[in-house]
N, C-alpha and C positions, 0 to 999 in steps of 0.2 A: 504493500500500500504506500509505503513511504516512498518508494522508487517511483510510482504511477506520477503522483501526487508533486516531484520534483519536475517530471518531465511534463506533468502541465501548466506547473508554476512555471519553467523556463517557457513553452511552447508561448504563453500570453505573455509573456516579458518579449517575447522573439516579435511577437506579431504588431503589439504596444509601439515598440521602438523602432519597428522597421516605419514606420509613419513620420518618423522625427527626420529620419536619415531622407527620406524618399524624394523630397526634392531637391536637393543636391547631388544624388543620385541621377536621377532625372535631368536635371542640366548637364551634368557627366557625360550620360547619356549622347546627349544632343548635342555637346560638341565634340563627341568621339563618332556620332554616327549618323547624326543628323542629317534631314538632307538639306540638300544648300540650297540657297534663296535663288531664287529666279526674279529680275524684274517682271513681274506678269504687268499685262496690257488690258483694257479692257475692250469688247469691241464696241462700234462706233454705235449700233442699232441698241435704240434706248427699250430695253425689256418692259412690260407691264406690270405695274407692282398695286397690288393692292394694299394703302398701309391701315392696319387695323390698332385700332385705338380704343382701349378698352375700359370703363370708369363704372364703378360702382360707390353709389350713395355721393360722393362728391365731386362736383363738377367746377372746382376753384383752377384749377388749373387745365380748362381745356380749352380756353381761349389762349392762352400763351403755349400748348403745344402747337396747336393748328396754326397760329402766327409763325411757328420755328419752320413747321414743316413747310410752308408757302415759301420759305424762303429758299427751299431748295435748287441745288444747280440742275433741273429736272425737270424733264415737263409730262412724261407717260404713268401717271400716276392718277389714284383716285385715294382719298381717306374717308374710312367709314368710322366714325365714331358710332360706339353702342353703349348708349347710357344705360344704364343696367337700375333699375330700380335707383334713377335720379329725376330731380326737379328739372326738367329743360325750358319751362317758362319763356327763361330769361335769356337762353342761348340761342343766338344768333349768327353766322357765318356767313359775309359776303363773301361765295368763295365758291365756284360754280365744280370745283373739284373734293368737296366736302359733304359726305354724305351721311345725314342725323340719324341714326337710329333706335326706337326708345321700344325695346320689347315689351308687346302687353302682358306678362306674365314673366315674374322677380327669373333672373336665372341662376345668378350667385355661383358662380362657375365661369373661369375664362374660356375655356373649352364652349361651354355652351357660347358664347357670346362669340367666340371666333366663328365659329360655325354659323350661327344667327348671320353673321357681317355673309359670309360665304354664300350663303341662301340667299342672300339682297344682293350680289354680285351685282352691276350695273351692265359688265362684262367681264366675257370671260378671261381673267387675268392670267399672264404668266407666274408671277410671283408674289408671295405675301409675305409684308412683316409686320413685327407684333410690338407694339409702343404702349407701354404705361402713360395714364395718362395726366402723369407729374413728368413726365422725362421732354427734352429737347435733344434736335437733332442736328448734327452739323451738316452744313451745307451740303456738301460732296457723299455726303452719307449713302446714300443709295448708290452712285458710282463706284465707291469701295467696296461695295458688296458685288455690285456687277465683274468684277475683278475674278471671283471664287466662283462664283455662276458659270462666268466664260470658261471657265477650264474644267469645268466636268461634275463640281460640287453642286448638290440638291440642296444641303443647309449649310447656314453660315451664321456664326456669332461674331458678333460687333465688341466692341468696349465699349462698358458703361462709366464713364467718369464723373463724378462727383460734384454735381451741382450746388451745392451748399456743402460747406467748412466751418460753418460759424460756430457749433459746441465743441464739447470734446468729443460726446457718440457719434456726431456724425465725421471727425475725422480718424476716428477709430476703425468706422466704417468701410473710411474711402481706403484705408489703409488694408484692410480686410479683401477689397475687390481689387488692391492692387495685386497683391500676392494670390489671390486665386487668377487674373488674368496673365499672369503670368506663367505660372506653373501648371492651370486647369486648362488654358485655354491656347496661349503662346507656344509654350514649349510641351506641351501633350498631342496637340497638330503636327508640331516639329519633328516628333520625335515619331511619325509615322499611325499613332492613333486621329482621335475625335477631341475635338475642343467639349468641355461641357457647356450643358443651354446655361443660361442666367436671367431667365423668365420675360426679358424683353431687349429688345435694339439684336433679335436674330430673326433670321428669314428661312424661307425654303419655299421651294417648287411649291405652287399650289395643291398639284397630283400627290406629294409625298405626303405634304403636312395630311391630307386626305384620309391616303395612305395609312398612314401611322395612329391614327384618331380619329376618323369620323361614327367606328363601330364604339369606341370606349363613352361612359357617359362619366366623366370624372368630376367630382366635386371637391370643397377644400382645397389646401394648398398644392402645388409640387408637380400641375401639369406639365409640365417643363423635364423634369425626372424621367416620367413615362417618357415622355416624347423621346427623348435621346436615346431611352432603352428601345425603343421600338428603329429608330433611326439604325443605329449599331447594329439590334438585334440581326436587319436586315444588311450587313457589313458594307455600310454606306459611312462616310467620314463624314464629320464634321468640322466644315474649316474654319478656322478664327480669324478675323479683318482687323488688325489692330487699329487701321483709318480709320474705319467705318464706326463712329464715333456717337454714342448718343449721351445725354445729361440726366444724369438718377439722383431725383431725391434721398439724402439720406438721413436715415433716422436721428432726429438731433434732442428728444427727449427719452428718458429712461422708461416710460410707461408705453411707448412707441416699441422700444428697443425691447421690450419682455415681450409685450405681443407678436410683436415680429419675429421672435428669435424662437416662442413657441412652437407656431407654426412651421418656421424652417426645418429645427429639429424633431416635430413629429415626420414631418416628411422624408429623412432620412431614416427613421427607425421603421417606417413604414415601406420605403423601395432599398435598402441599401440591400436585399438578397436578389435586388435585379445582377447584381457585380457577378454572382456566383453562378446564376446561369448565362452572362458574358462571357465569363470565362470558361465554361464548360463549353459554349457555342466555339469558341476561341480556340480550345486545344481541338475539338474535332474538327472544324474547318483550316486549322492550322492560319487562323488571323492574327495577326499582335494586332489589328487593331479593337480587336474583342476581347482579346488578352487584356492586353494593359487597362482598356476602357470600364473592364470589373473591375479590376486592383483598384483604382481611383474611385469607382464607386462605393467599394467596401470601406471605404477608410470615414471614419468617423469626423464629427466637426471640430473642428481643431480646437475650443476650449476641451474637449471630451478628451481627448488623448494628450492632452497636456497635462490634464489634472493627477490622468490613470497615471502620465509618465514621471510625475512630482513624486505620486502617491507610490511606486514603484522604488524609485532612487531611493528616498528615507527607507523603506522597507530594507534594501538593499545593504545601507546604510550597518543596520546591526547584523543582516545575515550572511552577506559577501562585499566587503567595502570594497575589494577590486570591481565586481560586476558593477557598485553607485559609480564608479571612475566611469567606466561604459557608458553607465547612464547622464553623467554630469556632460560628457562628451558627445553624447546624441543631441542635448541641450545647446551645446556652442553649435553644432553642425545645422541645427533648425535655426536658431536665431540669424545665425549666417546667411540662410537662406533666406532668411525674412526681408533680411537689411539688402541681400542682391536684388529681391523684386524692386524693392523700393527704388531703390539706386537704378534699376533698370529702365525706369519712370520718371518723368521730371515729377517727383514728387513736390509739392508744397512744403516747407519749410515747417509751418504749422501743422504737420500729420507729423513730424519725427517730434515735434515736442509734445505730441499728446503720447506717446505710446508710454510713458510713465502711469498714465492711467489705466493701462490693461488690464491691471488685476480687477479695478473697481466693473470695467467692463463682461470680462468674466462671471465677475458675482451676481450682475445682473442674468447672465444666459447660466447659471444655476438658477435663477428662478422661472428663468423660460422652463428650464428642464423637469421644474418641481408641476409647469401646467400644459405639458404638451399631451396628456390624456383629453384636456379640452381646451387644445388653442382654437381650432379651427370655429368653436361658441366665441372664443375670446372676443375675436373680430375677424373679418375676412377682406377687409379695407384698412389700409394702414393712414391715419390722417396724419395731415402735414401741418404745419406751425408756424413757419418762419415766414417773413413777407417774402412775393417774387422778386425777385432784381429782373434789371430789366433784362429781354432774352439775350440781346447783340451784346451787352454790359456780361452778361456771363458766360457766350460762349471764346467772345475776345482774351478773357481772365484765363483761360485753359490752357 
C-alpha cells in the first residue's frame, strides 16, 4: 500500500508540475521546431463577413461598437446585432449595413443568438465573426483575418487587447490575456497545433461554424470550449491573427471578477475531459495537432495549479527538500514564462506594476471557485462600470 500510494503521490506531483514547466517548454518547442513565418498576403477579392454582435440585458455599449465597426477599412460586410432580452427603444443606427435584431422569446445563450443572426441572414455570407458587444474593432481587423482564410484556415482567432487599464482587476486581466495569447494562441499555432477560441474577435466559415453547432443547443457559459473541441475534433487548425485586433472590456470590479471567474471555471470543470478524447483522436489518427490540442485543454486554470503547486512544494518541504528545490524551480521557470509573454507584448507599464496584486486576485477566483456549482444563476451578463472613452481616443492609446 505504501508503494501504491508513493507512486500516486509522485504521479500528481508529475502531472501538477508539468503545467508550470509547459510553456517554456513550449517556446522550446517552437524555436527548435517551429515553422517559420511566411509573409502571407491577403487576396484582393473582399470575402463576405457577417459580423454578429451579441448583447444580453444591456445595450450601453452598442452604439460605440457599431461606431468602431463603420469604421472599418471594408466594405462587404453586414452586422447583425441580437439584442437578447434588451430595451431597444432607444437604439437607433443610421447605418444601412446594420441589422436590429430583438428575438421575441429570452434566448440567454450565445449559440442561440448566433444562430437566430444566421436564420435573419440578409445573404448568404461567406464568413462570420463573433463581437461582444462591449468590445471595439481595429480598423484593418477583418483584412487580418482575410490573411488565414486565404491560405486554407476555416477558423481564426484574433487578439483581444485591453480596452480599459484603469483598476488593478482589470490590469491583472489584461495581463492574464497577454500570456494566454501568447502561449494558447501564438505559439500553440506555431508550434503546428490550434490556437484556442477566447469567446469573441474569432471567425470561421459560415458552413463550419454550422458544422460544428447548429445540432448542439448549449446554454450557460463556455460555447467557445465546444466549438474548438468540435473544430479539432474534426482535425481542422485553428489559426491565431495576432493583427487582427479587437478591444475587451475588462473586469475592473471584484464583484464582476467573482462572477466572471465562476462561470469560466465551471466551464472548464465541465469540458476539460474534451483534452482526453483529443488526445485519444490524436494518437489514432497520428495528429499533434489533436495531440497537443488535449494537453492544453486538460490543464487546469492557472490560479488552480498554482495553489496545488505552492501546496505541493511546502509538503515537499518536510518530506523531500530536494524534490521542494524541483518545485521552487518549476516556480522561476513559470514566472519566467510569465514575464516573456509580457515582454513579448508592448505591455503597459501599468500591468507590470499591478502584478504585486496577484495574490489578492487569486483570492478572489477562490471564491469564484467556492460558486461555480451556480455561476451560471450568478449572472450570464457580465456588466461594465467604467465611463467609454472615446473609441478613436482608445484605439490610438494601443
Amino acid at each position: 500500500m505504501d508503494q501504491l500510494a508513493n507512486i500516486v503521490w509522485n504521479a500528481i506531483q508529475i502531472i501538477i508540475g508539468f503545467n508550470l514547466v509547459f510553456p517554456l517548454l513550449l517556446l522550446l518547442f517552437v524555436l527548435l521546431f517551429g515553422r517559420k513565418k511566411q509573409k502571407l498576403k491577403s487576396a484582393r477579392a473582399e470575402a463576405d463577413y457577417a459580423i454578429i454582435v451579441t448583447a444580453y440585458l444591456y445595450t450601453d455599449n452598442l452604439q460605440a461598437v457599431v461606431s468602431s465597426i463603420s469604421k472599418l477599412n471594408y466594405s462587404n460586410y453586414l452586422i447583425y446585432i441580437i439584442a437578447d432580452n434588451c430595451d431597444i427603444s432607444n437604439l437607433h443606427f443610421n447605418n444601412d449595413k446594420v441589422v436590429l435584431l430583438r428575438p421575441d422569446q429570452v434566448l440567454s445563450s450565445n449559440t442561440r443568438s448566433h444562430f437566430y443572426a444566421i436564420r435573419n441572414f440578409k445573404r448568404p455570407h461567406d464568413r462570420l465573426t463573433i463581437i461582444d458587444s462591449d468590445n471595439l474593432v481595429d480598423s484593418e481587423y477583418l483584412n487580418h483575418l482575410n490573411v488565414y482564410f486565404d491560405q486554407g484556415f476555416e477558423a481564426v482567432q484574433g487578439t483581444r487587447e485591453a480596452k480599459n487599464i484603469d483598476t488593478l482587476y482589470s490590469r491583472l486581466d489584461a495581463a492574464r490575456d497577454i500570456y494566454y495569447h501568447f502561449y494558447d494562441g501564438k505559439l500553440l499555432f506555431e508550434a503546428g497545433s490550434s490556437a484556442t477560441l477566447a469567446g469573441s474577435g474569432m471567425a470561421f466559415t459560415v458552413s463550419l461554424y454550422k458544422n460544428c453547432l447548429e445540432l448542439k443547443d448549449i446554454t450557460g457559459a463556455g460555447f467557445d470550449k465546444i466549438l474548438q473541441s468540435e473544430i479539432v475534433k474534426r482535425n481542422k487548425r485553428i489559426a491565431f491573427a495576432p493583427d487582427a485586433r479587437v478591444f475587451d472590456e475588462k473586469t475592473s470590479r471584484s464583484d464582476q471578477l467573482v462572477n466572471q471567474r465562476a462561470r469560466w471555471i465551471n466551464t472548464w470543470f465541465k469540458y476539460f475531459r474534451f483534452g482526453f478524447t483529443l488526445i485519444g483522436r490524436g494518437l489514432i489518427n497520428f495528429s499533434w495537432n489533436q495531440v497537443l490540442f488535449g494537453v492544453v485543454l486538460l490543464r487546469p486554470p492557472l490560479f488552480i495549479f498554482l495553489i496545488l503547486s505552492i501546496l505541493m512544494m511546502f509538503a515537499n518541504v518536510l518530506i523531500n527538500p530536494i524534490i521542494a528545490l524541483a518545485w521552487f524551480g518549476g516556480f522561476v521557470s513559470f514566472v519566467a514564462g510569465f514575464i516573456i509573454s509580457l515582454k513579448s507584448y508592448n505591455t503597459d507599464p501599468r500591468i507590470y506594476s499591478s502584478l504585486i496584486g496577484i495574490p489578492k486576485f487569486i483570492f478572489f477566483q477562490l471564491i469564484s471557485l467556492a460558486n461555480i456549482f451556480r455561476a451560471n444563476k450568478r449572472s450570464v451578463a457580465t456588466q461594465h462600470y467604467h465611463s467609454e472613452k472615446e473609441i478613436d481616443e482608445v484605439i490610438q492609446e494601443q
